[in-house]
N, C-alpha and C positions, 0 to 999 in steps of 0.2 A: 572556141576557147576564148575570142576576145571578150564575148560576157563573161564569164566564170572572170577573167583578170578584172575590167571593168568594174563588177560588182567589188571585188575585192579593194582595190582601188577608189574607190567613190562613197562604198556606203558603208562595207564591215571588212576590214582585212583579216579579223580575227574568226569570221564565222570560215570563208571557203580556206583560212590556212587550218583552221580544224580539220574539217573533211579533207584536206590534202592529205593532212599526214594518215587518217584512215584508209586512206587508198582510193579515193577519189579526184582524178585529177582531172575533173572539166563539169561543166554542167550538168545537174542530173537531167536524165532521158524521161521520169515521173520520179513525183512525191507525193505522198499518201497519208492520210495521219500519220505515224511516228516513224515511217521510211522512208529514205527516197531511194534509188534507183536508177545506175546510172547506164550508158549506152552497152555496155558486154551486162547486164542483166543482174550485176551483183548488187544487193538490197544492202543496207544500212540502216542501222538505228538512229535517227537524231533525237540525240539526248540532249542537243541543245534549246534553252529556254531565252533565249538573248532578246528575241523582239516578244512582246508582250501576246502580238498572234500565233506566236509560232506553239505557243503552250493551251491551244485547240487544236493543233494538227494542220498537216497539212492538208490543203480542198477538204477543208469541215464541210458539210452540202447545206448547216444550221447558218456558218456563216456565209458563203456561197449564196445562198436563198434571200440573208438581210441584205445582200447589198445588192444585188439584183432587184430587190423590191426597193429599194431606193429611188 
């Protein structure tokens, strides 16, 4: 939980108080292009486009691969 606050606190307060009130209340467990998914197994949509990466998904393998090959 102190990442989920951390995060919230330091870099977006507005991104994890989204997902709070969807019913995610801590870090997700995986996130997938346009889900994440958090420790009791329930999936979500993020329809949020707020960082400019976030609008290829989440663990794109395209961009996953360019930065690796960096």
């Amino acid at each position: 939980m102190k990442l989920f606050e951390s995060y919230g606190r330091l870099i977006s307060s507005s991104y994890p108080a989204f997902l709070n009130k969807l019913g995610l209340n801590g870090p997700a467990a995986r996130a997938e292009g346009a889900t994440i998914t958090d420790s009791d197994g329930k999936v979500f949509i993020d329809c949020i486009g707020g960082y400019g990466l976030f609008n290829v998904g989440h663990n794109n393998p395209a961009v996953i691969e360019a930065l690796t090959d960096q």
